[in-house]
C-alpha positions in Angstrom: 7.2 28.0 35.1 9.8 25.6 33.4 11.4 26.5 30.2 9.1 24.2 27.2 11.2 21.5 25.7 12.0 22.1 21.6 9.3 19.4 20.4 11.9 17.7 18.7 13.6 16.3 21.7 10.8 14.9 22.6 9.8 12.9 19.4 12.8 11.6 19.3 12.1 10.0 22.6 8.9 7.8 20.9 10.9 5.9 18.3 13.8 4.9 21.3 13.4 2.7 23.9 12.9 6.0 26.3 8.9 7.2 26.6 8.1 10.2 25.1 6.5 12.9 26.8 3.8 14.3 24.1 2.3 17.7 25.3 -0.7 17.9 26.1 -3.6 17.7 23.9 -7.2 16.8 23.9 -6.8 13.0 22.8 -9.8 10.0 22.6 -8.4 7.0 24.9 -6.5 4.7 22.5 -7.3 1.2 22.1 -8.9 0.3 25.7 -7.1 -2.8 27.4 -10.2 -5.3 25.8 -9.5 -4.5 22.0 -7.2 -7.4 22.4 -4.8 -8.3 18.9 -5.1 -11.3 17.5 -1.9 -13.9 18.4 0.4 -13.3 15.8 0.8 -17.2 16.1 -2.0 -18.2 14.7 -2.1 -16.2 11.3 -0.4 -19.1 9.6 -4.0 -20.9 10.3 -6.3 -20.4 7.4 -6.3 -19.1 3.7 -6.1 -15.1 3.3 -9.0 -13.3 2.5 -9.7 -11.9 -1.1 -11.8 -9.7 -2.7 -13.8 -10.7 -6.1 -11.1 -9.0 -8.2 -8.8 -11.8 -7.0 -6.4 -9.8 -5.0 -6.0 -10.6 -1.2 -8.6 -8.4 1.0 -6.6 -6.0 3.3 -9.6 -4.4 4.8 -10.2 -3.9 8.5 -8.4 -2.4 11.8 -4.8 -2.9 12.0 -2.2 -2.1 14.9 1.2 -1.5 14.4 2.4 -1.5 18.0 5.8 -2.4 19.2 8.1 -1.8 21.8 10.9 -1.9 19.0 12.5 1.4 17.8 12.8 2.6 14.3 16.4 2.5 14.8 18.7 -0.1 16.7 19.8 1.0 19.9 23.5 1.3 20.7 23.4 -1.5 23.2 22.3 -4.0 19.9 25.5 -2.8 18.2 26.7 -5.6 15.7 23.1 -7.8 16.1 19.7 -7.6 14.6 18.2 -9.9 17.0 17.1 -9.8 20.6 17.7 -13.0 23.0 14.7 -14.0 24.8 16.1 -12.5 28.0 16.2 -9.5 26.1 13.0 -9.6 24.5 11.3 -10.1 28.2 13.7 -6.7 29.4 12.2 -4.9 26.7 8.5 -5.4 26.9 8.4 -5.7 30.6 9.8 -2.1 30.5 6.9 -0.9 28.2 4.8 -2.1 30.7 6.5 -0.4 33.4 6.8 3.1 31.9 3.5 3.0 30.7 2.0 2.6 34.4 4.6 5.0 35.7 2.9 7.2 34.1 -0.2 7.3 36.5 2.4 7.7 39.6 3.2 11.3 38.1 1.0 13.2 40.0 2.4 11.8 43.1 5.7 11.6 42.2 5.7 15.4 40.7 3.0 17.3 42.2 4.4 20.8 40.6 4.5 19.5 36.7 2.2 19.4 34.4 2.2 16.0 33.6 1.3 13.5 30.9 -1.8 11.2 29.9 -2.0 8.2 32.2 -1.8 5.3 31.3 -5.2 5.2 30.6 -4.9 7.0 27.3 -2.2 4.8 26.2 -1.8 0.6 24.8 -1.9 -1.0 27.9 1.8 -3.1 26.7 3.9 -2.6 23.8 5.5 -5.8 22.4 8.5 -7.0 20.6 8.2 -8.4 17.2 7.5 -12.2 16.3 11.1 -12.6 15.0 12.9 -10.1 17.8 14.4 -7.8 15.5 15.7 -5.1 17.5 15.1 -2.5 14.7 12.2 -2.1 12.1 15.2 -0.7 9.8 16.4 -4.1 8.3 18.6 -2.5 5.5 21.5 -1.5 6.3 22.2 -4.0 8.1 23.5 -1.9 11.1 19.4 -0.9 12.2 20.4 2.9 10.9 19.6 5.4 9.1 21.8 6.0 6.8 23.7 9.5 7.2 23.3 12.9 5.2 25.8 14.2 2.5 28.0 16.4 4.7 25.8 20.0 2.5 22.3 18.4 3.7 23.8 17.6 7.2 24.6 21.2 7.6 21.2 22.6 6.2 19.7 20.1 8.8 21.4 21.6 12.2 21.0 25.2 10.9 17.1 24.3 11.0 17.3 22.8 14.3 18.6 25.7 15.4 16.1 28.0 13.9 13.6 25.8 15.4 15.5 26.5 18.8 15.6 30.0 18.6 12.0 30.7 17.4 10.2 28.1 19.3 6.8 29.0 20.4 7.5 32.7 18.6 4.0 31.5 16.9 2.1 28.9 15.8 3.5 28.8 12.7 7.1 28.0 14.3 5.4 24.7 15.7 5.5 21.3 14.3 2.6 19.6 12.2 2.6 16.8 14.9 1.7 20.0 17.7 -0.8 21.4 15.7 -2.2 18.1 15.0 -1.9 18.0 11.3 0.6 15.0 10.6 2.4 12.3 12.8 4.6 9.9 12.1 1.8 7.4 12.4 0.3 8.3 9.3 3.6 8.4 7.4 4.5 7.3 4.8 6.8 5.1 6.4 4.0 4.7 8.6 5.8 4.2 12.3 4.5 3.4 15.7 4.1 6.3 18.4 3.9 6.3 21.6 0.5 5.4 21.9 -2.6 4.8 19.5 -1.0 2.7 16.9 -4.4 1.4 15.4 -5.1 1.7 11.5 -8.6 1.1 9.4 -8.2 0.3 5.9 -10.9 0.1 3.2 -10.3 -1.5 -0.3 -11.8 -1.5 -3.2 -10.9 -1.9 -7.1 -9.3 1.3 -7.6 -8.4 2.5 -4.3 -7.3 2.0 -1.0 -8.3 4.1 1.7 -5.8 4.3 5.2 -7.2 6.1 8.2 -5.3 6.7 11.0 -6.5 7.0 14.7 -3.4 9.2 15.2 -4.2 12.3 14.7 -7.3 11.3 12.5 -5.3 11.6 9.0 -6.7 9.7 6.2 -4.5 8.8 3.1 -6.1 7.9 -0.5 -4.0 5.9 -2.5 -5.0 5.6 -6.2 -4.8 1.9 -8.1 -3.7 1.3 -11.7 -2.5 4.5 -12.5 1.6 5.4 -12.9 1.5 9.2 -13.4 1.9 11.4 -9.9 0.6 14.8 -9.4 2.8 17.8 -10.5 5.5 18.4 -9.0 4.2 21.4 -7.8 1.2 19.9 -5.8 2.2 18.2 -2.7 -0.5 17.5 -0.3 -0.1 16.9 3.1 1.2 12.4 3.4 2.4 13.2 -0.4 1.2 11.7 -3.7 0.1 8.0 -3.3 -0.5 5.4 -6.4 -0.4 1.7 -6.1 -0.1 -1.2 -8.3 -0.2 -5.1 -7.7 3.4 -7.6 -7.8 1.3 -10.5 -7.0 -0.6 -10.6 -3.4 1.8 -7.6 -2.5 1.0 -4.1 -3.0 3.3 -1.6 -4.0 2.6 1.8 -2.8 5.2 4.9 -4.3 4.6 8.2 -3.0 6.6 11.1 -4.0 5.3 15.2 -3.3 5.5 14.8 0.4 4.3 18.8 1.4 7.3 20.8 2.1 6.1 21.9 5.6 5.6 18.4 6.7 9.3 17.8 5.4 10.6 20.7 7.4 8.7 20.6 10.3 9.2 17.0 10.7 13.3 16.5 9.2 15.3 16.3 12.8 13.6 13.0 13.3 11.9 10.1 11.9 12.1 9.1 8.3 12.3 12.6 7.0 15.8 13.2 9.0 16.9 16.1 6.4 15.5 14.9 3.2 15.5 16.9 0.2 11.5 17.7 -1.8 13.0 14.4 -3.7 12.4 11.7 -1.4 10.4 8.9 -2.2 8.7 6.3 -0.1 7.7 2.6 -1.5 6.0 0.9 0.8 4.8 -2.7 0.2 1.7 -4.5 1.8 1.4 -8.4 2.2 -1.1 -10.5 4.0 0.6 -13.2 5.3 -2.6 -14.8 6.7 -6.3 -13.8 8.4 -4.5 -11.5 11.3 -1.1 -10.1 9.7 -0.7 -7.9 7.2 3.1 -7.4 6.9 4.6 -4.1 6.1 7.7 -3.2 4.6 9.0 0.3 3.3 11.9 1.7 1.2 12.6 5.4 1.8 15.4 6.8 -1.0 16.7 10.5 -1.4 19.7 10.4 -3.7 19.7 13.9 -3.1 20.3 14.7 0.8 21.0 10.6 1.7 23.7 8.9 1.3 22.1 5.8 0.7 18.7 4.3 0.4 17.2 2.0 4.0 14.4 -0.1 4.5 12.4 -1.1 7.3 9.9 -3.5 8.1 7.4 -4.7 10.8 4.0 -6.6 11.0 0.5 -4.7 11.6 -1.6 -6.7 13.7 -5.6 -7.7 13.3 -7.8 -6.2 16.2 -11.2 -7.1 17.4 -12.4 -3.6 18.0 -13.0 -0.4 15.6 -10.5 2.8 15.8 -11.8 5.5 17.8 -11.9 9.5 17.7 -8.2 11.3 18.1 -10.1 14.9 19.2 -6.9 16.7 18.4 -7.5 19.4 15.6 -5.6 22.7 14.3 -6.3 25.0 17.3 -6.5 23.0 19.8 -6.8 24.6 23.9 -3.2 23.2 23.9 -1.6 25.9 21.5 -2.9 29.0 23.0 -1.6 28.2 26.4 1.7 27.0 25.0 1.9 30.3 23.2 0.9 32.6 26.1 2.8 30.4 28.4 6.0 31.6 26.2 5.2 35.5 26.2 4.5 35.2 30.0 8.2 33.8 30.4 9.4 36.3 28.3 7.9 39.4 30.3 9.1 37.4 33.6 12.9 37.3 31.8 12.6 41.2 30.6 11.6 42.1 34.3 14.1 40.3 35.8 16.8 41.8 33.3 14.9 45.4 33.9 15.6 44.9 38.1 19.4 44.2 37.6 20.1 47.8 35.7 
């Protein structure tokens, strides 16, 4: 039996150009090859939608889906924008990686494996502009780096998480126990695979589900006072206000263990309990809803970055992520680890 993989290595996989591996988990088929988006092209047709209050209407199911990283590649050094070669390169690999993945029981007959590519968006596309990073500030596509105290509290957690990985579910990230993902942010990022959002409006609030891994935020309208500092849910502490036909969204009280569990990667790479996110929401016409995000902790960052990308109309409804705390997955992770650990403590037992 192969050694498992720190989980961080392999999220850090889904926001590069590289697939990630995600372990295996009891998940619903994301959206099926029909529940085609709406051509970005043709949003600029027609007035936006509103609701009687006046402010634009961004009800309904979204996809966020790209092939583009979080971050810029190395290989974009010095550019933000992709030629249309490049653009071709990029989503024509999508499409190959994602239907490698049903050659894997062929091609390695002894591994576990992955979810075919059944379970997962039948393409991944660039953006409308071919931006080669959804981080548009600073201008290099990156995150910006840690004061040289947070950097250091950062690699002593990795390796922590190294050491004690699989030593209990407790040692496990949110994502494996199917508590948060980077989906369901805030920022809210694309994964590797169900990318798809429902949103419900009303006067005072605005309600974001998540397909991945079924997390539902609340975001309260019209007030400026956050929770205590002392109560951080699980996606933070939400309030939103109108700046026209944009809305703002400022959450601060991110829960700790989703900012520990989740800091080697992603937008919470070492941030301190004082991040905040702002995230602002635009519908630029019937079929895009354009999303941009600010994330600033003056206490662990360096500087402030922002990001944006466009979420997408679809035709068809989200579906059921069956991944809960507890899953089948965790139990044979965890007895998977004690069984290599009695194999190691024999071995070292026939050697004396």
């Amino acid at each position: 039996m192969k050694p498992q993989l720190p989980f961080l290595a392999l999220i850090t996989a889904a926001i590069s150009l590289v697939p990630m591996r995600l372990l295996a988990q009891g998940a619903a088929p994301a959206a099926k090859p029909t529940a085609k988006l709406v051509s970005v092209a043709k949003s600029a047709q027609g007035a936006v939608p509103r609701l009687p209050d006046g402010h634009p209407d961004l009800g309904g199911f979204w996809s966020n889906n790209t092939a583009i990283p979080l971050e810029r590649p190395p290989a974009f050094a010095g550019r933000e924008f992709l030629t249309d070669e490049e653009a071709k390169t990029v989503q024509q690999g999508s499409r190959d990686r994602t239907l490698a993945a049903d050659r894997q029981a062929v091609e390695k007959p002894n591994e576990v494996g992955d979810y075919n590519a059944a379970f997962k968006e039948d393409a991944k596309w660039v953006m409308a502009n071919k931006r080669n990073s959804i981080i548009t500030d600073p201008k290099d596509g990156r995150i910006p780096p840690l004061t040289p105290e947070a950097q250091k509290k950062l690699e002593a957690a990795q390796e922590l998480h190294k050491l004690h990985y699989l030593n209990g579910p407790e040692d496990m990230t949110t994502f494996e126990r199917c508590i948060t993902t980077i989906n369901s942010g805030p920022p809210m990022l694309p994964n590797a695979y169900n990318n798809n959002y429902q949103i419900v409006q009303t006067h005072d609030h605005v309600m974001i589900m998540t397909e991945m891994v079924h997390d539902t935020r609340v975001i309260k309208l019209g007030t400026t006072q956050h929770l205590p500092s002392q109560v951080r849910p699980w996606f933070g502490d939400s309030i939103g206000h109108w700046e026209g036909d944009t809305l703002v969204v400022e959450t601060t009280n991110i829960n700790p263990l989703q900012m520990s569990q989740m800091s080697g990667f992603g937008p919470y790479r070492g941030a301190s309990d004082k991040i905040k996110v702002t995230e602002r929401f635009t519908r630029t016409g019937p079929d895009v809803l354009n999303y941009k995000f600010t994330v600033e902790d003056p206490e662990n960052m360096t500087a402030s970055y922002t990001g944006e990308l466009p979420f997408n109309r679809m035709n068809e409804p989200i579906y059921e992520y069956a991944c809960a705390e507890g899953n089948y997955a965790l139990p044979g992770m965890l007895a998977g680890a004690r069984e290599q650990e009695r194999t190691a403590q024999q071995t070292e037992q026939k050697k004396k």
